[in-house]
Steps between C-alpha positions, in 0.01 A plus 500: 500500500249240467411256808421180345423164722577156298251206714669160410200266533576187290532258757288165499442500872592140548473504896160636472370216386250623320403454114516876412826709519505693833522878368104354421392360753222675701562761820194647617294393153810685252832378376823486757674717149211738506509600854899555413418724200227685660778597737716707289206615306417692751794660604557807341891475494493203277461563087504151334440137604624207330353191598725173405335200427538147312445572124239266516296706798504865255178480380366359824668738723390834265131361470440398895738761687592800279243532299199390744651735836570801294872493540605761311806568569630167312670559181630148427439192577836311475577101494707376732763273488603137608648627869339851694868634429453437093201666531607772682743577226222436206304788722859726470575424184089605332440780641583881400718668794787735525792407707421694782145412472382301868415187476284298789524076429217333757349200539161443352336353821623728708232721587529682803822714501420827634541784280700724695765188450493501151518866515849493721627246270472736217704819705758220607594390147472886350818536802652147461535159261230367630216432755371164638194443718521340840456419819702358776466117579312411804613175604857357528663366175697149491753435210487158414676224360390122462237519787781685731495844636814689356480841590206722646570885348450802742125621484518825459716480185221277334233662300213325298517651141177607295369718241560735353838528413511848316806602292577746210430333167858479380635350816275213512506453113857451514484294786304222349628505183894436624316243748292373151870499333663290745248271622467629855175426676421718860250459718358852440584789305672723681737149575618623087592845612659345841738272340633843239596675845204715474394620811088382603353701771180351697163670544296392785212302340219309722472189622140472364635545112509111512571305167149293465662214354338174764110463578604624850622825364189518288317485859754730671434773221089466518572553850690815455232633296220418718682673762570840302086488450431506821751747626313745170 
């Protein structure tokens, strides 16, 4: 049983405003992506990496993050597709894994889940369908509808959902592909195994496993690391 962890990271990073993709940009002088991979490089639980990436990026992303941090553990470098769900399923659909094979989908440029997390994440899905990340929300939540409060939902039944989502390779192949089939998007993908009456069980993630995707996250996130240097 192989533990393999697919990192979609084809997004252009439009509200970052900057002219270079945000998986690239700089966090403490090295790639947002890097940090990520460097994560489950070093764990000793995880086998294979499969960063996911616009075909156009490849070269750029083997050359300046693979190749140049020693990343080892990356067989493949896979292209990603026109929405983070296609290229989800372009990651599924490449690489070599038995059905019962566990397979960890998490964000690029999020570099700071703690590994005893990810760990969990793995036992919950070898037990269950699936596993999702998360927290629980802080603040009160207000449904809304043209400018007008609607509904506000009970806290404590809210959670904020991250990454990873960890699930045994069959499951979550055949969750996108009937979701590819009938032209279903979700929000994330454990929302595919959701809507097949599967049943998702949450892991306790951390609130600092933020999704650096503004210039105030990228701030937030140098933060966190100066922090953990100081505490060493």
């Amino acid at each position: 049983m192989k533990r393999v962890v697919l990192i979609p990271a084809a997004g252009m990073g439009k509200r970052m405003g900057a002219s270079l993709n945000k998986q690239y940009l700089l966090l403490d002088g090295k790639p947002i992506l890097a940090h990520t991979l460097e994560l489950f490089q070093k764990a000793d639980f995880i086998d294979e990496i499969y960063p996911i990436v616009p075909s156009e990026e490849i070269e750029y992303c083997r050359i300046h993050v693979v190749e140049k941090y020693g990343l080892d553990k990356v067989v493949q470098i896979i292209a990603g597709g026109a929405e983070r769900q296609n290229s989800v399923l372009n990651g599924l659909r490449a690489i070599d894994a038995s059905e019962d094979d566990v397979i960890l989908i998490h964000d690029g440029v999020r570099p700071f889940v703690p590994l005893h997390a990810v760990q969990r994440s793995i036992e919950i899905a070898l037990e269950f369908d699936g596993a999702v990340t998360a927290v629980p929300v802080k603040d009160t939540v207000k449904v809304v509808k043209d400018a007008m409060v609607v509904a506000t939902p009970a806290r404590e039944s809210l959670w904020l959902a991250q990454t990873p989502q960890t699930f045994r390779y069959a499951a979550i192949r055949s969750a996108h592909e009937l979701a590819d089939s009938e032209g279903f998007s979700g929000t994330d993908d454990a929302s595919l195994l959701e809507r097949m009456g599967k049943k998702v069980h949450v892991v306790i993630g951390d609130y600092r496993n933020i999704k650096i995707t503004t210039p105030e996250d990228l701030i937030l996130a140098q933060a966190f690391l100066n922090a953990a240097t100081i505490q060493r």
